[in-house]
RODO-2510 file (C-alpha; in nm, 4 decimals, decimal comma):
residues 97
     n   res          X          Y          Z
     1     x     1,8832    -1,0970    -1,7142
     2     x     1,8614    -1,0625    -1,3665
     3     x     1,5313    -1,1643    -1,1574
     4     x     1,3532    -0,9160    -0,8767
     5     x     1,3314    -1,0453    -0,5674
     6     x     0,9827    -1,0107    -0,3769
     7     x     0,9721    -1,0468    -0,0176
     8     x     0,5722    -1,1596     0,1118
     9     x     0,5868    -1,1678     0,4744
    10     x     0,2804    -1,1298     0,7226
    11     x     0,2943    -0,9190     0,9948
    12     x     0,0106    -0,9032     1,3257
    13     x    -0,1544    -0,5096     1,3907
    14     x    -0,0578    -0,4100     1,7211
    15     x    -0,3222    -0,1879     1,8970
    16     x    -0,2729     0,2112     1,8022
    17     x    -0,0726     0,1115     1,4461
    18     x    -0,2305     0,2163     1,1043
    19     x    -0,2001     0,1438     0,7454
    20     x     0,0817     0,4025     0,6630
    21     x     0,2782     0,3081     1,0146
    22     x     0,3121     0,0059     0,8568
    23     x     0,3783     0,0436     0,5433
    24     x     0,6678     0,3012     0,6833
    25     x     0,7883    -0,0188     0,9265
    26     x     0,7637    -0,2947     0,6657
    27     x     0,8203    -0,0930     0,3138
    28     x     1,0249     0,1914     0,4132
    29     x     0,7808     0,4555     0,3341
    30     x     0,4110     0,5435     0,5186
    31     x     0,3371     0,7175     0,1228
    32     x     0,3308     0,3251     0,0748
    33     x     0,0039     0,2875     0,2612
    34     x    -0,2247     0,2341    -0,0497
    35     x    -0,0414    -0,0805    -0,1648
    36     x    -0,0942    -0,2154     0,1797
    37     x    -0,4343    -0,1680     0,2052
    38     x    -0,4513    -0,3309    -0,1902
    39     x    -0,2795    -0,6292    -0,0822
    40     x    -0,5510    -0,6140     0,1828
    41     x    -0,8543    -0,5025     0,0548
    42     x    -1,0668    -0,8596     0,0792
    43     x    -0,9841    -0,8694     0,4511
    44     x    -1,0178    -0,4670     0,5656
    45     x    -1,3527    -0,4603     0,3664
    46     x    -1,5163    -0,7493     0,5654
    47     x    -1,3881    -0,6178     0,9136
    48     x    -1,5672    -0,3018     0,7807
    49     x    -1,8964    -0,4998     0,7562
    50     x    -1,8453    -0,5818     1,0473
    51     x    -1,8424    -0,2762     1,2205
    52     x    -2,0954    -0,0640     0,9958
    53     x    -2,1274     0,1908     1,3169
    54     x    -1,7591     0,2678     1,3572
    55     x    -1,5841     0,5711     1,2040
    56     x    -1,2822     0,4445     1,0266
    57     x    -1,0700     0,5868     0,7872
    58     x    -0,8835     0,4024     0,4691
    59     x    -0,5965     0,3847     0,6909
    60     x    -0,7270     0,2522     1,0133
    61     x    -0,7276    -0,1209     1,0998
    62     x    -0,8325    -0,3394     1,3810
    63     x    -0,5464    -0,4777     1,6172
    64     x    -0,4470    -0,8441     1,6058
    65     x    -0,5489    -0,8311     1,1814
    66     x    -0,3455    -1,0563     1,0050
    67     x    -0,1514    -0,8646     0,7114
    68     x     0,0463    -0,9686     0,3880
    69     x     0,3583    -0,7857     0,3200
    70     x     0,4609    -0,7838    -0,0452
    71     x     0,7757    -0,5917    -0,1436
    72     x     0,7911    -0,5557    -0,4760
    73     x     0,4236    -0,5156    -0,5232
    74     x     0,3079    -0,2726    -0,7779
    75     x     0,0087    -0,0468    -0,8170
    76     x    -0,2486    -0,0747    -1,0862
    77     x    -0,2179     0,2021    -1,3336
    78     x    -0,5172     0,3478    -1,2353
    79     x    -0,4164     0,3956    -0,8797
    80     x    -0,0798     0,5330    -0,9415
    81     x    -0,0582     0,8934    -0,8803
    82     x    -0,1490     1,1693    -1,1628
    83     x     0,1916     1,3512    -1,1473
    84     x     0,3128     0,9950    -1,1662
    85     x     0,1411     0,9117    -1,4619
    86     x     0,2315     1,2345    -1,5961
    87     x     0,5861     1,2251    -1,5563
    88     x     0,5860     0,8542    -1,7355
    89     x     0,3774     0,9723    -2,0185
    90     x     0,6219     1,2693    -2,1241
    91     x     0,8918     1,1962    -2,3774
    92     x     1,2344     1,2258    -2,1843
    93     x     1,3756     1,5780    -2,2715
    94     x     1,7101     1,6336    -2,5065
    95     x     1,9344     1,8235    -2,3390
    96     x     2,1794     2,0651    -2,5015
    97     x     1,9448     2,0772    -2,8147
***
C-alpha cells in the first residue's frame, strides 16, 4: 500500500496578501482558505488580541506572519462543507437498475 506524501512548508505574508491568496499560491485553490487559517488558528487569534480595534475579516492577516503550509491536511468533519457531507453520506447510485 502506497503512503501520501504531505508537504509542510512555511511561507512569510507579504503586505496586501490574504488567507485565500495563499491558499490559491501554496495549495492550488483560494476555496482552500479555511484549512489555512486551521493550520493557523493559535497564531491569527493572538495577532487578533492584539489588535482588538482593527476590522479584520477571517481571511485577513498581518504582513511579515509566519505561516505553516500543510498539503495534505484535512478538515475536521464538522468544518467540511454541508453539500460535502451530503454527497459522502448518500449510498452511491446503481446505474442501469
Amino acid at each position: 500500500m502506497a503512503q501520501a506524501v504531505i508537504g509542510i512548508k512555511s511561507v512569510t505574508v507579504q503586505p496586501g496578501e490574504t488567507v485565500s491568496a495563499i491558499a490559491k499560491r501554496e495549495l492550488g485553490n483560494a476555496g482552500r482558505w479555511r484549512e489555512v487559517f486551521l493550520m493557523n488558528a493559535q497564531t491569527m487569534a493572538s495577532q487578533r488580541a492584539n489588535q482588538p480595534s482593527a476590522k479584520i475579516g477571517p481571511d485577513f492577516v498581518w504582513p511579515g506572519t509566519e505561516l505553516i503550509i500543510v498539503d495534505g491536511f484535512v478538515l475536521p468533519e464538522e468544518d467540511a462543507k454541508p453539500e460535502a457531507k451530503a454527497k459522502a453520506s448518500k449510498p452511491a447510485s446503481k446505474k442501469g437498475k
